[in-house]
N, C-alpha and C positions, 0 to 999 in steps of 0.2 A: 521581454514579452510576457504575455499573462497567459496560464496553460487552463482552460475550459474543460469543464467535464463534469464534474460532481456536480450532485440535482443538490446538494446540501449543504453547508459548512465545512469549511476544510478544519483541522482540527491540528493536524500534524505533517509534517513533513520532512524526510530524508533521505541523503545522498547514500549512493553506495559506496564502500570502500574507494574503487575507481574512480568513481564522478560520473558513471558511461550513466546509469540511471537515478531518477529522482522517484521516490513513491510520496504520494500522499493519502491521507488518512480523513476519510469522510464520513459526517455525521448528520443529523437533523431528516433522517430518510432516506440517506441515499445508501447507508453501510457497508460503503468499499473498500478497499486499496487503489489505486489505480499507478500504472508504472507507465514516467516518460524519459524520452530521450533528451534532459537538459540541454545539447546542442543545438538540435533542430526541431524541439517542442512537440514530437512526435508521441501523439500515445500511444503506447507500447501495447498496454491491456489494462484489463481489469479485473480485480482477485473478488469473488463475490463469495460469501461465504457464513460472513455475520447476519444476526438479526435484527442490529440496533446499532449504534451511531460508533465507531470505530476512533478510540479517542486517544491514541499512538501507534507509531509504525516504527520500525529500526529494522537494521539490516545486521547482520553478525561478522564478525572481522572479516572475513573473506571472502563476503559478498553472496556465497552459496546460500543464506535464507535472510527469510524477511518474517520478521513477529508481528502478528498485528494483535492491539490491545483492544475488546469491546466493552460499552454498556452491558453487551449478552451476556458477562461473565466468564468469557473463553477468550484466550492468548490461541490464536492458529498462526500454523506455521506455515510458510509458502514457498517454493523454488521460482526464485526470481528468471529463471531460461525457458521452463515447461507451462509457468504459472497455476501449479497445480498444489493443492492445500497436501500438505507432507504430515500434518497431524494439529492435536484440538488438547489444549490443557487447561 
């Protein structure tokens, strides 16, 4: 299936440790994360936080965070359960 949602270029994307979520990383205006459900293509949410085109995403071994890299020049960090920005480097 093909997952919709980003108003821009997707750039990036990755599973979690589990498989349970997929995130991708969008650019060209739309400056998001967005997290879905790989099984049933459900979207999860969406991390908003950057100012400009988000141009990688990873998850860290254990699934607890997700880095998203910007254009902006900040790596934020996010809890993939709460969807809440956990900090800005």
């Amino acid at each position: 299936g093909t997952l919709r949602g980003h108003s821009g270029g997707v750039l990036s994307v990755t599973f979690s440790p589990d498989g349970s979520l997929l995130a991708s990383a969008g650019g060209y205006g739309d400056n998001t994360v967005r997290l879905w459900d790989p099984r049933t293509q459900e979207h999860k949410g969406t991390l908003r936080g950057h100012s400009n085109t988000v141009a990688s995403v990873a998850f860290n071994n254990d699934g607890t965070l997700i880095a998203s890299g910007s254009w902006d020049n900040t790596v934020r960090l996010w809890d993939p359960t709460t969807m809440e920005e956990k900090g800005t480097l």
